[in-house]
N, C-alpha and C positions, 0 to 999 in steps of 0.2 A: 192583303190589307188587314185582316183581320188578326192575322200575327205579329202585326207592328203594333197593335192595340195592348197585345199580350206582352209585348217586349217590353216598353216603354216602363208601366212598371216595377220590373224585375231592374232596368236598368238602376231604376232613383235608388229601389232598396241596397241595391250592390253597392254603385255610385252613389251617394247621397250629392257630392259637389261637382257632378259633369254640367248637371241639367242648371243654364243660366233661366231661372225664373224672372220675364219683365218687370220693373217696379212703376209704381205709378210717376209719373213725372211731374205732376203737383205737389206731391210731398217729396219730391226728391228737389225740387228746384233753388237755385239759388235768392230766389226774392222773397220768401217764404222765411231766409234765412236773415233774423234782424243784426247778425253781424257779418252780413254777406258784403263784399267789398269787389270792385269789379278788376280788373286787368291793369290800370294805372295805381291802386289802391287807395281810392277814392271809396267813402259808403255809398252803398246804393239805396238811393231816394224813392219810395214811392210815393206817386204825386197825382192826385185826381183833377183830371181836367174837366174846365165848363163844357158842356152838350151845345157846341150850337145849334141843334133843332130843336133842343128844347128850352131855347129862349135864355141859359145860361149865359152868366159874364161874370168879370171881374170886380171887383170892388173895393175900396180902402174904409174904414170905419173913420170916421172924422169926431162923431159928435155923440154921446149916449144923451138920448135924452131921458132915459127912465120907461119902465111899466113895459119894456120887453121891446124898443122902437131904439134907431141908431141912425142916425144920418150917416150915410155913404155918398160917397163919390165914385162911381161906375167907372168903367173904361172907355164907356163912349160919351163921356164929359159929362151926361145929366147927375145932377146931384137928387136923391131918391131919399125918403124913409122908409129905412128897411123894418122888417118887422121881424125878429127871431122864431121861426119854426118851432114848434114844443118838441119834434124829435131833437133838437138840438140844443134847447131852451137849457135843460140842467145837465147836459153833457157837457159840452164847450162854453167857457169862459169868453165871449167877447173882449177887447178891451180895444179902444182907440189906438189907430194905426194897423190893426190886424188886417191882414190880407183874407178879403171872403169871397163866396161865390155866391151871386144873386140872382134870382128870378123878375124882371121886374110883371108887375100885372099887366094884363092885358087890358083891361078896359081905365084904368087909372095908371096913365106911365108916371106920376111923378112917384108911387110904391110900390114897395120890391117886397119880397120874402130874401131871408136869409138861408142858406141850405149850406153851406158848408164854409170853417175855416180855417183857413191854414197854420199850421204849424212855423215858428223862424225858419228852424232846415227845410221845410219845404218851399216858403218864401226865398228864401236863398238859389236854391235848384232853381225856381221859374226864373228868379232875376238873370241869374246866370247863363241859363237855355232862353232868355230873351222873350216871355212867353209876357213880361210884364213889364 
């Protein structure tokens, strides 16, 4: 055993290109890849789905009403005023008709939090894969 330790080695220095060193498969993967295209030649969409355990859904933006608040229309038909999250506040642009993801509250269901929204291509992909 102890002269495989000594071989090993002497082999790389000999050989530099025998020895296949593993590569990580997170930086090697194709989704990582933003012009990664899949077997049909279609882009490949990444697309964040709502948590159902953690009270996530659907939602369409209908109405801004101003001061950081947007009526939605959910997926499970109640109509809510959302409230835009500050992580998301001056990151993402809202605009009526965007596709988002809601939290509604727990002790007031007719208000939700906003927590994420979608991009068209991403809208696209759910409508497509039927998810909306």
């Amino acid at each position: 055993m102890a002269t495989d330790t000594f071989i090993l080695p002497a082999v790389l220095l000999l050989y530099p290109g025998v020895v296949n060193i593993p590569r990580d498969p997170k930086k090697d993967s194709d989704a990582t890849d933003p012009n990664a295209v899949d077997e049909t030649g279609a882009p490949i969409v990444r697309v964040r789905l709502p948590k159902r355990w953690a009270r996530e859904q659907f939602a369409i933006a209908e109405l801004m009403m101003g001061a950081n608040h947007i009526r939605v229309r959910c997926i499970d038909g109640v109509t809510r005023m959302g409230r835009i999250k500050g992580k998301i506040k001056k990151r993402a642009w809202i605009r009526e008709g965007d596709t988002l993801i809601v939290v509604p509250w727990s002790f007031q269901d007719e208000k939700c939090d906003i927590i994420y929204r979608y991009l068209p291509p991403q809208t696209d992909w759910l409508r497509r894969n039927r998810y909306i």
